[in-house]
MIMAR-404247 format. One line per 10 residues: number of its first residue (from 1); their letters; for each residue x, y, z of C-alpha. Coordinates in steps of 0.05 Angstrom, whole numbers, plus 5000, padded with zeros to 4 digits. Each point is the difference from the previous one (the first is absolute). Layout:
<banus>
NUM) a) X:Y:Z  ...
</banus>
This chain:
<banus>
1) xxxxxxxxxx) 4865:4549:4556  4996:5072:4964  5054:5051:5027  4993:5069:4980  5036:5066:5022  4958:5055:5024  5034:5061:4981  4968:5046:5059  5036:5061:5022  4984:5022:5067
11) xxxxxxxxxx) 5199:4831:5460  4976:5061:5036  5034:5063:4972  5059:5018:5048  4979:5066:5003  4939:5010:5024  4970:5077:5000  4961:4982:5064  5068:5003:5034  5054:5036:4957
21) xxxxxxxxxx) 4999:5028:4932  5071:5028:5002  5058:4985:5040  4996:5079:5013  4964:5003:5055  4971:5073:4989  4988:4989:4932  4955:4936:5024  4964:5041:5050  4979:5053:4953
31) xxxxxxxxxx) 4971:4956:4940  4959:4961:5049  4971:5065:5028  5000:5044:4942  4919:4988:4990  4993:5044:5055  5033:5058:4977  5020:4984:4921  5031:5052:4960  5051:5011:4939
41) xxxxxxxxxx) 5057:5025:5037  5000:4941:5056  4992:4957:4938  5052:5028:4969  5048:4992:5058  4980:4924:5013  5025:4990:4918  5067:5024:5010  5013:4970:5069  4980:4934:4969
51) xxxxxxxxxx) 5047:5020:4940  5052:5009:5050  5001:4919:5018  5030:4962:4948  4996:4940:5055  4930:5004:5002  4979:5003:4928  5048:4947:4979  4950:4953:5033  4944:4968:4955
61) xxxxxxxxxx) 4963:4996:5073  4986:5077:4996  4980:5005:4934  4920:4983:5011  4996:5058:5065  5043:5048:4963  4956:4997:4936  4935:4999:5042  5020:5055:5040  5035:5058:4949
71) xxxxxxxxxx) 4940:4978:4948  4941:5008:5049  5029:5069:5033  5016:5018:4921  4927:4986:4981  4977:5065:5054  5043:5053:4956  4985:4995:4933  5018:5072:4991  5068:4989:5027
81) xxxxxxxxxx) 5018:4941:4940  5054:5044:4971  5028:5018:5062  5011:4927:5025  5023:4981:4935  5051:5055:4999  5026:4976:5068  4997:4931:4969  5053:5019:4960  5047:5024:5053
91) xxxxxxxxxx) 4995:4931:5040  5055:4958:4990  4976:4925:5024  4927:5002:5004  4984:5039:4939  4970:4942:4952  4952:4987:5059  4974:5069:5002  4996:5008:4939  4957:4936:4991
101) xxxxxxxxxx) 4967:5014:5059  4987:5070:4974  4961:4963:4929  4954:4955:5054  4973:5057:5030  4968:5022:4942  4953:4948:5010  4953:4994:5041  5008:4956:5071  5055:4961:4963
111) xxxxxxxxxx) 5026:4976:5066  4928:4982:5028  4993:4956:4934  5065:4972:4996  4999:4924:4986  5013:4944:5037  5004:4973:5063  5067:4988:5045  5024:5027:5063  5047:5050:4967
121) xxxxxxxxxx) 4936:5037:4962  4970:5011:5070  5053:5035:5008  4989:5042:4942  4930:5007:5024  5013:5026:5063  5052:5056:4972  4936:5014:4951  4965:5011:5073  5052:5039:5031
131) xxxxxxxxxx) 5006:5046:4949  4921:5014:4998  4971:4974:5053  4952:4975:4960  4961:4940:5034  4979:4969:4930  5080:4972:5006  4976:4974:5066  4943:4962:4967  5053:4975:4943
141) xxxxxxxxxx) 5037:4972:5060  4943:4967:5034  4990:4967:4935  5060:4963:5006  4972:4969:5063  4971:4949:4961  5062:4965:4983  5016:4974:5073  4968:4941:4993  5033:4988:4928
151) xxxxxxxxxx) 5049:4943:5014  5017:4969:4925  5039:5068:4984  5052:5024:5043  5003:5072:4968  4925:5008:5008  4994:4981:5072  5062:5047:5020  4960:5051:4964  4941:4992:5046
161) xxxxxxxxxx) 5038:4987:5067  5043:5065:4986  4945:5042:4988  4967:4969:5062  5076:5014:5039  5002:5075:4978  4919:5011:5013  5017:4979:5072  5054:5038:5012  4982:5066:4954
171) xxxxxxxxxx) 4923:4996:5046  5049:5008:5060  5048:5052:4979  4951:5042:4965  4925:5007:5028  4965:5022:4931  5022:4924:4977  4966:4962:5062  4931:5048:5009  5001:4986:4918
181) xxxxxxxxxx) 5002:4924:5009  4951:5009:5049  4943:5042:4974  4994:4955:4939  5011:4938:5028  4924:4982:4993  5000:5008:4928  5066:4945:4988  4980:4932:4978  5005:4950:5048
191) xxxxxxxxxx) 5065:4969:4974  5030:5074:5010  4971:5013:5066  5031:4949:5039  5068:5016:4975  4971:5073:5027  4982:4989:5061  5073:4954:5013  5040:5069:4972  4959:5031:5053
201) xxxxxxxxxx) 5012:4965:5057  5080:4968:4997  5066:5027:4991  5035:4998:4937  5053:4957:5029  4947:4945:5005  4978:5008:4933  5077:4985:4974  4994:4940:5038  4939:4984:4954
211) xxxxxxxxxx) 5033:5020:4943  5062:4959:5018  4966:4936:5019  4963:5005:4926  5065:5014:4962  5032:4931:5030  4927:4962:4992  5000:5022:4929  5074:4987:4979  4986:4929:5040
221) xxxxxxxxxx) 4941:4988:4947  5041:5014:4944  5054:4963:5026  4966:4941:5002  4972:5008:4931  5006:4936:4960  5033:5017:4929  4939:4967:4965  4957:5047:5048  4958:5048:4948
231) xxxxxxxxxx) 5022:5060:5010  4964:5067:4967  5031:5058:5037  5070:5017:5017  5031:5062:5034  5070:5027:4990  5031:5060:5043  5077:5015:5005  5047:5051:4999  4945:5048:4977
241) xxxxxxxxxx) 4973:4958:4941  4924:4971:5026  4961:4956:4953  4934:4973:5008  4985:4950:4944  4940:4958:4998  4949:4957:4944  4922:5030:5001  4945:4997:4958  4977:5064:5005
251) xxxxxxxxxx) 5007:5037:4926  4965:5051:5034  5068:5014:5042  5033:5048:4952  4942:5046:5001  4988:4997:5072  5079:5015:5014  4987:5075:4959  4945:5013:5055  5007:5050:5063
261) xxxxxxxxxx) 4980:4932:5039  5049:4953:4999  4987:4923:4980  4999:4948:5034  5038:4939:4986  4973:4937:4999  5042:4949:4973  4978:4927:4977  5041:4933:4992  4944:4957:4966
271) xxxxxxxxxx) 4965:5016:4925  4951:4963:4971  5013:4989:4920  4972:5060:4963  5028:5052:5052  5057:5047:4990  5055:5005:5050  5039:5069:5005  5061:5007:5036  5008:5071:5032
281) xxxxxxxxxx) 5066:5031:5030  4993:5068:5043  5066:5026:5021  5033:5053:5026  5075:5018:4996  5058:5052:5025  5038:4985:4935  5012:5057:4960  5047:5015:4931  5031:5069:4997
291) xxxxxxxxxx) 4931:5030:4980  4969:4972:5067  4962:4944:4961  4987:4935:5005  5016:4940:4955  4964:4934:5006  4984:4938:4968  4989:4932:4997  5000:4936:4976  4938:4938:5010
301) xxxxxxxxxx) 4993:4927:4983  4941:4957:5010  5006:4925:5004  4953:4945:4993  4979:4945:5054  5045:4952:4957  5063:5042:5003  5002:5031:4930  4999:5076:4982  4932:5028:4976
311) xxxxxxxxxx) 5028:5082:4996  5052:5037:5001  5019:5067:5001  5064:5051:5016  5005:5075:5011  4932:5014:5014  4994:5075:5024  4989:5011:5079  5006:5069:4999  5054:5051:4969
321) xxxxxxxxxx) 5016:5073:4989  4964:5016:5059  5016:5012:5071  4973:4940:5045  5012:5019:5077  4919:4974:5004  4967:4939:4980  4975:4994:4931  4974:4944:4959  5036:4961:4947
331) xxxxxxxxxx) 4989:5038:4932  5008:4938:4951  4959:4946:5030  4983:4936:4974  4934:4953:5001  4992:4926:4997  4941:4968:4972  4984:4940:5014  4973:4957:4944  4955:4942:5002
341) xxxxxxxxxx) 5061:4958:4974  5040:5008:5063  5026:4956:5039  4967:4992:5086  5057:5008:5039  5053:5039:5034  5029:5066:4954  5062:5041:5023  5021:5068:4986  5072:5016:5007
351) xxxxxxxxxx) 5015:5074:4993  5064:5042:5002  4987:5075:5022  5069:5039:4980  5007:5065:5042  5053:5018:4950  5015:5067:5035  5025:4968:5059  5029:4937:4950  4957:4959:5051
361) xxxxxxxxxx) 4955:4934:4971  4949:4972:5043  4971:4928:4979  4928:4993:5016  4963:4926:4997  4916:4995:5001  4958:4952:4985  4926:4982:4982  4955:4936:4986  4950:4991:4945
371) xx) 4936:4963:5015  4951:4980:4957
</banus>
């Protein structure tokens, strides 16, 4: 087996924007409406009144519709840059956020393209909406609809159940969201459609019954998970810290993650000799050092069926000097090759990630097989 590093640089969310944004009621009300009558000075005001609530910003939760929101309604005044970064400077607990929110909006439909899928990026989406009204975020939700049937990954089906949740309830509060779903209804594929057409006609509390029912079925399957089980993806979310890590064969990946559209992942427990398999980690975290950035690593150990260690390696970089309040891909990944001199049989992969902001270590266990 040939291990090389590839040096490559690139739960349901509590708060939900379909329901509140902001435990300021007024504040709420106004960023869910302001794509109906947007302008500088209403954004302004929403900044500081969010400035003004120490409670709310303290909560990694509010990170994802904050971002969406002030970057999306950022992105319409170009022309104003200098005058939201000069009021940047005057906010006392929100102004790293603006500010970074301030650098995404110089790209183009940042938040539309924003990677990933979990229930606390819808939300991000649907601030991206609310700011613009643009139904191409609509779309990006509908997208997620997919993942409802997904019942190996806990994240992944919470991302497609809360999008279905907040579609539901955001088609009843606000009309352009339902005639939306509606006129293009016809042009969904058929494993889309259905989850349409159930949006359409239930209540949201009915679909958190769904939801509900699939959370316990899936923590049930894992439960009864034998430890020799093969294992090839794991998911990770606490205290703000979410990790999806998972073995593919794709060496495609990398290059697909820079693209507008986002991958998907397909993860594989069985190789045949010959193949490579790469371990990938995406992760997102609220950990921060006094310059707002993040600091990750970790550490990975593959073992062969009989027990003994094949590789080993410490301190690989996650992701560092950079801000990480979205997911991003692991920026010092490795790949196992399998040779033709390898053992058949069962491999594990023990990893370590260390969030080393928060001083929090998170032990992560896959495993694959190797046919001939």
């Amino acid at each position: 087996m040939k291990i090389s590093l590839l040096f490559i640089t690139i739960f349901l969310s509590t708060i939900s924007f379909a329901q509140s944004m902001s435990p300021q009621v007024k504040v709420a009300m106004e960023m869910q409406s302001f794509f109906k009558h947007p302008s500088p000075d209403l954004l302004t005001d929403i900044i500081k009144s969010i400035d003004n609530d120490e409670d709310f910003l303290s909560k990694s939760s509010s990170a994802y519709p904050f971002i969406g929101f002030i970057t999306v309604a950022l992105s319409k005044y170009p022309d104003k840059s200098v005058d939201f970064n000069n009021l940047s400077n005057e906010l006392k607990y929100s102004k790293d956020l603006v500010k970074y929110c301030l650098k995404l909006s110089e790209t183009k439909d940042t938040v539309l393209n924003w990677k990933g899928h979990e229930a606390s990026i819808n939300d991000l989406v649907w601030s991206g909406f609310f700011a613009s009204g643009d139904t191409r975020y609509l779309d990006r939700l509908v997208s997620e609809l997919k993942y409802c049937d997904m019942k190996d990954s806990l994240v992944l089906f919470l991302a497609g159940m809360s999008a279905k949740w907040s579609l539901c309830s955001n088609a009843i509060n606000y009309p352009i969201v339902g005639e939306y779903l509606e006129q293009t209804l016809e042009n969904r594929p058929p494993e889309i459609k259905v989850h349409i057409k159930e949006l359409l006609n239930t209540m949201p509390e009915e679909i958190i019954k769904q939801m509900k029912e699939g959370v316990r079925e899936i923590r049930k399957q894992n439960k009864d998970k034998k430890s020799d089980t093969l294992c090839s993806l794991r998911d990770y979310d606490k205290d703000g810290l979410q990790i999806h890590y998972a073995l593919i064969k794709d060496k495609n990946f990398f290059e697909e993650w820079k693209k507008p559209e986002l991958p998907q992942i397909i993860s594989s427990d069985t190789y045949k000799k010959g193949e490579d398999v790469i371990p990938i980690i995406i992760f997102s975290t609220d950990g921060k050092d006094i310059n707002g950035n993040a600091d990750l690593s970790y550490d990975i150990t593959i073992t062969k069926p009989d027990g003994s260690q094949y590789g080993h390696f410490e301190q690989l970089e996650l992701w560092k000097d950079e801000p990480a309040p979205v997911m991003h891909l692991v920026k010092q990944p490795i790949m196992i090759h399998i040779e033709k001199s390898d053992p058949v049989g069962i491999y594990k992969i023990s990893s370590v990630v260390y969030e080393n902001n928060k001083k929090v270590n998170v032990n992560i266990e896959l495993s694959f097989q190797v046919v001939e």
